[in-house]
GUROPA-628255 format. One record per residue: residue number from 1; z, x, y of N, C-alpha, C in turn; residue in one letter; chain. Coordinates in nm, 3 decimals, m for minus. Atoms other than C-alpha are relative to their C-alpha. Layout:
BEGIN
(dovo NUM,(Z,X,Y),(Z,X,Y),(Z,X,Y),'A','A') ...
//
This chain:
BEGIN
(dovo 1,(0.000,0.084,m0.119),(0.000,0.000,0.000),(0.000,0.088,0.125),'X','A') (dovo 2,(m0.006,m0.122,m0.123),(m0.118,0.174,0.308),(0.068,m0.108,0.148),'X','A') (dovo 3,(m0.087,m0.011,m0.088),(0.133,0.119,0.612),(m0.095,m0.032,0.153),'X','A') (dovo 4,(0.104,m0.027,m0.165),(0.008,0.024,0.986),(0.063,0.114,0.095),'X','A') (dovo 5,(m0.059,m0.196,m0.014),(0.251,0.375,1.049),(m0.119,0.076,m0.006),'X','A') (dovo 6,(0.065,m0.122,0.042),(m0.006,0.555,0.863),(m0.113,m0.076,0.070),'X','A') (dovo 7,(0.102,m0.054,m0.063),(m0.301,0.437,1.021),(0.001,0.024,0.205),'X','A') (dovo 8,(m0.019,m0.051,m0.091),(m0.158,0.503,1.350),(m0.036,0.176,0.071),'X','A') (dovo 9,(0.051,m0.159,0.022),(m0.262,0.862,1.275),(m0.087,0.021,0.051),'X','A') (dovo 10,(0.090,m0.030,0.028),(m0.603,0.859,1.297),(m0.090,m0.078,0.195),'X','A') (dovo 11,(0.035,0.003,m0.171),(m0.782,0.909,1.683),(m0.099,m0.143,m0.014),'X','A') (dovo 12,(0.059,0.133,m0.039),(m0.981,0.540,1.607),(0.074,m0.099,0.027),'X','A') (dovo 13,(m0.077,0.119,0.008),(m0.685,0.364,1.569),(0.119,0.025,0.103),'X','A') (dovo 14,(m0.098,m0.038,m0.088),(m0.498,0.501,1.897),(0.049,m0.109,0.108),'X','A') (dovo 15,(m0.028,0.136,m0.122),(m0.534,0.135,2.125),(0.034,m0.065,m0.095),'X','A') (dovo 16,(m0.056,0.142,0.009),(m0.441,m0.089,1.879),(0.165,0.007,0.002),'X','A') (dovo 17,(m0.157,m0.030,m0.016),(m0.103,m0.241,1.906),(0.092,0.027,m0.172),'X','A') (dovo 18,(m0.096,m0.069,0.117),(0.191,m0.219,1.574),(m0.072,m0.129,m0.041),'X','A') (dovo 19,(0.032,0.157,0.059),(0.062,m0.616,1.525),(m0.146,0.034,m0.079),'X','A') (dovo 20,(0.139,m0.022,0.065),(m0.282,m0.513,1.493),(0.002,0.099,m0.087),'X','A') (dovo 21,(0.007,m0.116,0.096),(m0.254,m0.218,1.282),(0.062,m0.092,m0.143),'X','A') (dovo 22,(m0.037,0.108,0.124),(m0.061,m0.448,1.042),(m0.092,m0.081,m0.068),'X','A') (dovo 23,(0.087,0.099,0.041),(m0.328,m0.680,1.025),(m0.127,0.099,m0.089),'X','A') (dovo 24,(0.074,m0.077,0.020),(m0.562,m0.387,0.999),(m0.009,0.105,m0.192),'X','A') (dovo 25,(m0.050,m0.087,0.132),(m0.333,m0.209,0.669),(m0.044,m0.095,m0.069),'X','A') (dovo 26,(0.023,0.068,0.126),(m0.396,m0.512,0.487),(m0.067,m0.004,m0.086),'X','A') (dovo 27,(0.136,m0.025,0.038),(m0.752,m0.445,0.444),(0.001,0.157,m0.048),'X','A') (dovo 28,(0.027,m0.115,0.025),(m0.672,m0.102,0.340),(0.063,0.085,m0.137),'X','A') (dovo 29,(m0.071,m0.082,0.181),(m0.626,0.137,m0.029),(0.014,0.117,0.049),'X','A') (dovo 30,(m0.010,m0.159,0.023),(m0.566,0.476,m0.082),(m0.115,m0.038,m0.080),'X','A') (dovo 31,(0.119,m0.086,0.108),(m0.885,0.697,m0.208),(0.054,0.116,m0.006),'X','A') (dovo 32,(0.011,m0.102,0.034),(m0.883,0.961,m0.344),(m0.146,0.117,m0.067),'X','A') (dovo 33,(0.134,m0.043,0.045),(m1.223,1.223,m0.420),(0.027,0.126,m0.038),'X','A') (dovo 34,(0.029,m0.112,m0.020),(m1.255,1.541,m0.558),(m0.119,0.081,0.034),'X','A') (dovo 35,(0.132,m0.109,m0.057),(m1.473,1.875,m0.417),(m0.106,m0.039,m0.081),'X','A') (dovo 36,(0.125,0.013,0.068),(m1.810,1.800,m0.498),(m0.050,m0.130,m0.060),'X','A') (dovo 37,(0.049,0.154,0.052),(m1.797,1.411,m0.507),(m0.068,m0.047,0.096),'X','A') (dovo 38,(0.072,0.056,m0.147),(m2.081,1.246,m0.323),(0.025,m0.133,m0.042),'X','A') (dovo 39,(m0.058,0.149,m0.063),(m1.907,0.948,m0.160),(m0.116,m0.102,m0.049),'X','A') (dovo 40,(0.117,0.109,0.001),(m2.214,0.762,m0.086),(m0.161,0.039,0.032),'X','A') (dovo 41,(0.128,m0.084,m0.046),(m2.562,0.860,0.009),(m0.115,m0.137,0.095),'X','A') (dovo 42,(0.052,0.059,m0.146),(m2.825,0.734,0.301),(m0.074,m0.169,m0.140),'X','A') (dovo 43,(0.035,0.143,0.058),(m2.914,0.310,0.209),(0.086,m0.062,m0.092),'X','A') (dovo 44,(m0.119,0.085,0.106),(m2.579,0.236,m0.037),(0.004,m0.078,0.145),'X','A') (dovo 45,(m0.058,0.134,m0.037),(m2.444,m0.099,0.081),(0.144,0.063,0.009),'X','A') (dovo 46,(m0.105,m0.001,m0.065),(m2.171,m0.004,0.344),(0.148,m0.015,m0.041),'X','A') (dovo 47,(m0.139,0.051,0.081),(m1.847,m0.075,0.138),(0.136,0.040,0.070),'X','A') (dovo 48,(m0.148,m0.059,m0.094),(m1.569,0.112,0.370),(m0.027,0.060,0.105),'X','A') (dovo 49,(m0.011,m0.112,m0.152),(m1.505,0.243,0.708),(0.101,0.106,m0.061),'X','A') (dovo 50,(m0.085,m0.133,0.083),(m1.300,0.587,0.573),(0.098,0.040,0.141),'X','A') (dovo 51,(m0.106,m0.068,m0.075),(m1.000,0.742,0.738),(0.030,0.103,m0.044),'X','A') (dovo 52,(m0.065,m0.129,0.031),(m0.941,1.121,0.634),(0.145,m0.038,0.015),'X','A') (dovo 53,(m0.155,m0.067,0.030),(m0.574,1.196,0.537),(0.002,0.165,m0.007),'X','A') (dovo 54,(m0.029,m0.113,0.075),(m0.672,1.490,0.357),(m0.156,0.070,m0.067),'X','A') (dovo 55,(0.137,m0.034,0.073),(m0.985,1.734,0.291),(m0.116,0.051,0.133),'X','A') (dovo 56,(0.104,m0.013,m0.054),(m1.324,1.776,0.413),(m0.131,m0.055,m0.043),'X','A') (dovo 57,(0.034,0.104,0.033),(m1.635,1.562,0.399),(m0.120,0.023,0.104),'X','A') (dovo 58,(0.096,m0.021,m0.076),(m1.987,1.669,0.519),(m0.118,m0.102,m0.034),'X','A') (dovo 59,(0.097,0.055,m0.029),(m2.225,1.440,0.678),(m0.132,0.044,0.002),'X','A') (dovo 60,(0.157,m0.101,m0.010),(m2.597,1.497,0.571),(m0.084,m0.119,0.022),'X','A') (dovo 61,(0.116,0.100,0.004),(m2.929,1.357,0.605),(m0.120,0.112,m0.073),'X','A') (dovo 62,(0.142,m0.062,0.045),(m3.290,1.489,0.408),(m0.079,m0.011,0.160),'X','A') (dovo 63,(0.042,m0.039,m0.122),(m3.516,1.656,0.681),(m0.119,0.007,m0.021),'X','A') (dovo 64,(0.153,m0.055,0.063),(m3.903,1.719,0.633),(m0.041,0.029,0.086),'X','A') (dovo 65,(0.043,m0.065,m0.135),(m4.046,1.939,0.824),(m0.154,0.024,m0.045),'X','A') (dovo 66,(0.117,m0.004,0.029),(m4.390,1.886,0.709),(m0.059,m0.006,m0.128),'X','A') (dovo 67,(0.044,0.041,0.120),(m4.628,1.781,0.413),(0.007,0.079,m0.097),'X','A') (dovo 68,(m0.007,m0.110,0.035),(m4.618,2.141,0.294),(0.155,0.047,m0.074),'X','A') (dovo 69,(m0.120,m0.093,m0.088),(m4.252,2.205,0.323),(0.127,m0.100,m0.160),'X','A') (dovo 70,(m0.106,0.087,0.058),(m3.967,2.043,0.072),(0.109,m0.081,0.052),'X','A') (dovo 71,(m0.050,0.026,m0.066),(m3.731,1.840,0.217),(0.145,0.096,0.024),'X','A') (dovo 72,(m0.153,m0.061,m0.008),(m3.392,2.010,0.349),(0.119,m0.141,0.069),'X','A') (dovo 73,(m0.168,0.043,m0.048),(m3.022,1.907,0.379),(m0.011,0.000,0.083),'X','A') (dovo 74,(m0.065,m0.046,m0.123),(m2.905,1.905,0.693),(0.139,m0.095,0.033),'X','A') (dovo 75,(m0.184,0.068,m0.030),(m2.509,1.871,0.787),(m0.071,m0.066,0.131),'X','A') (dovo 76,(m0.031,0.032,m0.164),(m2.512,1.677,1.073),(0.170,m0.053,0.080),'X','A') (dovo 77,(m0.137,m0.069,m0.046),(m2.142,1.681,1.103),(0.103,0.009,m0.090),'X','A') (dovo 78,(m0.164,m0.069,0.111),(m1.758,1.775,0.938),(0.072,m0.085,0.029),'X','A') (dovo 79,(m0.067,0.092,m0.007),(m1.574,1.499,0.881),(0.189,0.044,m0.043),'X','A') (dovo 80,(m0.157,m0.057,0.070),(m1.101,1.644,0.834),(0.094,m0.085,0.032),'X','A') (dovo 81,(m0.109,0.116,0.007),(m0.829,1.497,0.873),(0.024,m0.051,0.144),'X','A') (dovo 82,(m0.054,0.086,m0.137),(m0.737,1.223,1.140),(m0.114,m0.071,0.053),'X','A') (dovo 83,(0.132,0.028,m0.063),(m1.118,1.138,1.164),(m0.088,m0.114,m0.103),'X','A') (dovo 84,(0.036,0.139,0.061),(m1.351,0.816,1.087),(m0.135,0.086,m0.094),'X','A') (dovo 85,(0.137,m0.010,0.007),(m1.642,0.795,0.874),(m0.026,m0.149,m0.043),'X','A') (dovo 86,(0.023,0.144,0.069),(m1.847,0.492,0.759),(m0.014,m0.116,0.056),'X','A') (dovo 87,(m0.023,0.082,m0.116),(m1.883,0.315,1.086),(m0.142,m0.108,m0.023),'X','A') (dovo 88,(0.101,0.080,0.091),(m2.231,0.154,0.884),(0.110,m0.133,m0.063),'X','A') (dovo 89,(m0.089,0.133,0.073),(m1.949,m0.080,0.693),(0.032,m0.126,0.132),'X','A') (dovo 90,(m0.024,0.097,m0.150),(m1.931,m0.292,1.111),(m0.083,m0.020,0.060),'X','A') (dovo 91,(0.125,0.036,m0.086),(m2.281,m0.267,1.217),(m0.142,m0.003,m0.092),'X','A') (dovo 92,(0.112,0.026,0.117),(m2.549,m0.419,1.051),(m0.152,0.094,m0.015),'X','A') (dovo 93,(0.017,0.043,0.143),(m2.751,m0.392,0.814),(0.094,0.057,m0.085),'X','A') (dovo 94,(m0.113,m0.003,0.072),(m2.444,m0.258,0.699),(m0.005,0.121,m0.140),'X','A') (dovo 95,(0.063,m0.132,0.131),(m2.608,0.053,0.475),(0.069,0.142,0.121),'X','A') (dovo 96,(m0.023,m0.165,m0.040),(m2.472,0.382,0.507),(m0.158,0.093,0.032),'X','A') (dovo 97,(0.136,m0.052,m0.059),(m2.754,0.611,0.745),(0.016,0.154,m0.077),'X','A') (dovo 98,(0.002,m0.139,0.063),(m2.623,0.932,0.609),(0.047,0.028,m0.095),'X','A') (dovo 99,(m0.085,0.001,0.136),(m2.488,1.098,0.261),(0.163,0.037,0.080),'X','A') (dovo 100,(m0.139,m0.048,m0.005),(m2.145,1.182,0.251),(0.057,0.079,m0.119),'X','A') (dovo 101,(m0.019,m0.117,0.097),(m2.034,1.517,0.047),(0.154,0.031,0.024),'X','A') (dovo 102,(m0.141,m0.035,m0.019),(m1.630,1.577,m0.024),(m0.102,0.131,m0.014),'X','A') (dovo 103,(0.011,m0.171,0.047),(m1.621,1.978,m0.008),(0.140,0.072,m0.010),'X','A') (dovo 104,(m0.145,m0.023,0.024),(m1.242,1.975,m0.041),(0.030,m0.112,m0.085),'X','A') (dovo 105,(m0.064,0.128,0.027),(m1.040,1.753,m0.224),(0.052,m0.060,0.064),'X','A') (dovo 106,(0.009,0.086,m0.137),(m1.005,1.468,0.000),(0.131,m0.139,m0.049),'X','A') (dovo 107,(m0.073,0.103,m0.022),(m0.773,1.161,0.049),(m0.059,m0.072,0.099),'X','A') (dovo 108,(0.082,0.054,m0.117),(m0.866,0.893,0.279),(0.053,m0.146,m0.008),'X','A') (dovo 109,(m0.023,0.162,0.011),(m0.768,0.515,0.345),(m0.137,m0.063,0.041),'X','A') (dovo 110,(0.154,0.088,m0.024),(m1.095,0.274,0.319),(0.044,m0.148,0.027),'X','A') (dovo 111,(0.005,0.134,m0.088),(m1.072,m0.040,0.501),(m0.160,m0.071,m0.050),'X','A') (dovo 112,(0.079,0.078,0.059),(m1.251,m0.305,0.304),(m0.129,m0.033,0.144),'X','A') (dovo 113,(0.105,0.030,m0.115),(m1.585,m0.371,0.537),(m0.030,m0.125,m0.008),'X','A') (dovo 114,(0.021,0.180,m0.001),(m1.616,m0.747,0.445),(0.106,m0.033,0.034),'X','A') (dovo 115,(m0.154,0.050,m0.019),(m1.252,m0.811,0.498),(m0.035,0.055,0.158),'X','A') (dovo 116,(m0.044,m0.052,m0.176),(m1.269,m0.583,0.834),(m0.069,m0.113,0.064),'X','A') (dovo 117,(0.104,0.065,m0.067),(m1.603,m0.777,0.961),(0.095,m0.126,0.009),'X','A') (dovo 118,(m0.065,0.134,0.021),(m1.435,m1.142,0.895),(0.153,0.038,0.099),'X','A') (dovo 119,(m0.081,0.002,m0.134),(m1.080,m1.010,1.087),(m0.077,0.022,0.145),'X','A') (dovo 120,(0.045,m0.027,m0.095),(m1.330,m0.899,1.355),(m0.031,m0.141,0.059),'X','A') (dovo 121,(m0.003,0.109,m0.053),(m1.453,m1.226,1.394),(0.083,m0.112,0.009),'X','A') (dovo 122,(m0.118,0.089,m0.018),(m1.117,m1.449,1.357),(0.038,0.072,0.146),'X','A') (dovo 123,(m0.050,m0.012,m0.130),(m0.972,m1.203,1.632),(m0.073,0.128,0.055),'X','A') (dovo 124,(0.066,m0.078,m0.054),(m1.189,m1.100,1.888),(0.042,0.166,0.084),'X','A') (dovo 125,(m0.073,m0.085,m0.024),(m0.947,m0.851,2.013),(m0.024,0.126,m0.089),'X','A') (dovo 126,(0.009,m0.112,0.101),(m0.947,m0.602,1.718),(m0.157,m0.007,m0.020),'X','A') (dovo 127,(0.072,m0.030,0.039),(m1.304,m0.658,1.685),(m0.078,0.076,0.105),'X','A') (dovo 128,(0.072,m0.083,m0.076),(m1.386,m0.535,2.025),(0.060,0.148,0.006),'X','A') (dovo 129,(m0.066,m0.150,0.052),(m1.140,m0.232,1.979),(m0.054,0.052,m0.110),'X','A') (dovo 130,(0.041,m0.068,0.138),(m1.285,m0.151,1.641),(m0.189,0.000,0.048),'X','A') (dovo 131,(0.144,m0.026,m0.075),(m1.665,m0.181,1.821),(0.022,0.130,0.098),'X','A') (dovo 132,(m0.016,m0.139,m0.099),(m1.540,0.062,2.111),(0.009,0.115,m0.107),'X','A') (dovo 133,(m0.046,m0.156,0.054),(m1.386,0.341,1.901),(m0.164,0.016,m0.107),'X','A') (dovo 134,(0.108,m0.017,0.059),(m1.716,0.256,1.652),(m0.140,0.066,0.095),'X','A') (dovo 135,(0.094,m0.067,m0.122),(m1.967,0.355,1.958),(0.070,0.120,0.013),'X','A') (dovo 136,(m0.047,m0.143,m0.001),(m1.761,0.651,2.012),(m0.047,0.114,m0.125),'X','A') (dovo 137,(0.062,m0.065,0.110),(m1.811,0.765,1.688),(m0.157,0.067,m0.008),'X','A') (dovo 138,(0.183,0.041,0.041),(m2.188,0.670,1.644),(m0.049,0.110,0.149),'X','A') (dovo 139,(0.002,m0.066,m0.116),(m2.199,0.851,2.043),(m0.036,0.173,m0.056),'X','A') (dovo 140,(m0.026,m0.096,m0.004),(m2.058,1.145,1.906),(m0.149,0.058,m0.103),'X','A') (dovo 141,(0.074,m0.026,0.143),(m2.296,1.181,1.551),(m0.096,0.017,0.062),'X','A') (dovo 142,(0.115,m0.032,m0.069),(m2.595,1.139,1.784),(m0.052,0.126,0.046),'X','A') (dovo 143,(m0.027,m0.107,m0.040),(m2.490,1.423,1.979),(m0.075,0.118,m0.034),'X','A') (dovo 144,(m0.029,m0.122,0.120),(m2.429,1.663,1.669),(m0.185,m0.035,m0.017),'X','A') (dovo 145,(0.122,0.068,0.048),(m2.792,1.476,1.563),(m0.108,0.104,0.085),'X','A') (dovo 146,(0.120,m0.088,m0.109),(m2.992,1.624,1.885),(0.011,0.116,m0.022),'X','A') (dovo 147,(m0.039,m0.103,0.010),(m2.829,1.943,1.833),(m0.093,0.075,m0.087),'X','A') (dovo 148,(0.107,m0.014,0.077),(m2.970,1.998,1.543),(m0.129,0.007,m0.031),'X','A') (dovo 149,(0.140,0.035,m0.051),(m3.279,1.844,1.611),(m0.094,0.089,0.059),'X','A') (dovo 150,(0.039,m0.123,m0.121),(m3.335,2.065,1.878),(m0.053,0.125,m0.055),'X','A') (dovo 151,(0.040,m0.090,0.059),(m3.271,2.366,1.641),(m0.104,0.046,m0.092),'X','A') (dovo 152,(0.057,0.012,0.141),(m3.426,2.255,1.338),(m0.190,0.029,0.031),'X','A') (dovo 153,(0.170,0.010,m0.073),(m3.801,2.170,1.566),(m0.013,0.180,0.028),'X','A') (dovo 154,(0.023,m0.142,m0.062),(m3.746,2.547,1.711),(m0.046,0.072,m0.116),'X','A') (dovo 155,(m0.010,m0.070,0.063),(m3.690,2.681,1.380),(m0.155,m0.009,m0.051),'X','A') (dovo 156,(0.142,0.011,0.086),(m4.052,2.515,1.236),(m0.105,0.034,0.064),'X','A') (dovo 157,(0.151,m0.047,m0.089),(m4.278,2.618,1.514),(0.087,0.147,m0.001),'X','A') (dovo 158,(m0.013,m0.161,0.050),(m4.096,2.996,1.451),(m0.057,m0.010,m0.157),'X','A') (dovo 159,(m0.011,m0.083,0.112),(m4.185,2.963,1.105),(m0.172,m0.025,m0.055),'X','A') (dovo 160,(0.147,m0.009,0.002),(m4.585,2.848,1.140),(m0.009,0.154,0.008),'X','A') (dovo 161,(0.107,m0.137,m0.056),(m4.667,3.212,1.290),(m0.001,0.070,m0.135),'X','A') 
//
């Protein structure tokens, strides 16, 4: 039984109040993964928003850098402790966009995504707090996204010559 204590932890869940976090634990288990378990991968059906406890947990996507070329990995970010993933389980179509790779042994509380969606719409309150901190997220991933982007384009017009 996860506690609205324990998800007080975690930098998405820093505005709600002790009421809402309560409401919020209800919808929530302990996971557990070990190194080298892939969570989920890009188009599964959304099943949890994730909360690190414990671990590490790299965000990828397949890359193609041309017809020639095989596709590559690419991290596009490091998911540790105190941090969301899975923000696909609140915004539709509701499919996970990227894989998800433990690379530690991980812990994590998952917040049912049909249960969350349905409190979102009984109380609009937690659902616009759980939309804000979700844009933050999705903000940030973009970010990391261009970053990459940026590099990855540089790297394939260095590697024509």
């Amino acid at each position: 039984m996860v506690s609205g204590g324990a998800l007080k932890e975690f930098t998405i869940m820093k505005d709600f109040s002790d009421e809402q976090l309560s409401k919020l634990a209800a919808l929530a288990t302990e996971e557990k993964y070990t190194a080298g378990t892939q969570m989920y991968q890009k188009g599964d059906i959304a099943r949890s928003l994730f909360l690190v406890q414990k671990g590490k947990i790299v965000l990828f996507m397949e890359s193609y850098l041309g017809p020639h070329k095989p596709p590559m990995q690419v991290t596009v970010d490091m998911i540790t402790k105190g941090e969301s993933m899975g923000w696909s389980a609140v915004v539709e179509p509701y499919l996970y966009t990227l894989g998800a790779l433990c690379i530690d042994d991980s812990e994590m509380i998952a917040l049912d995504a049909a249960r969350l969606r349905q409190l979102m719409e009984e109380d609009s309150i937690i659902g616009f707090k759980i939309m804000r901190a979700v844009a933050k997220v999705i903000s940030s991933r973009l970010t990391h996204t261009r970053i990459i982007l940026v590099g990855e384009r540089g790297m394939s017009v260095l590697t024509e010559y």
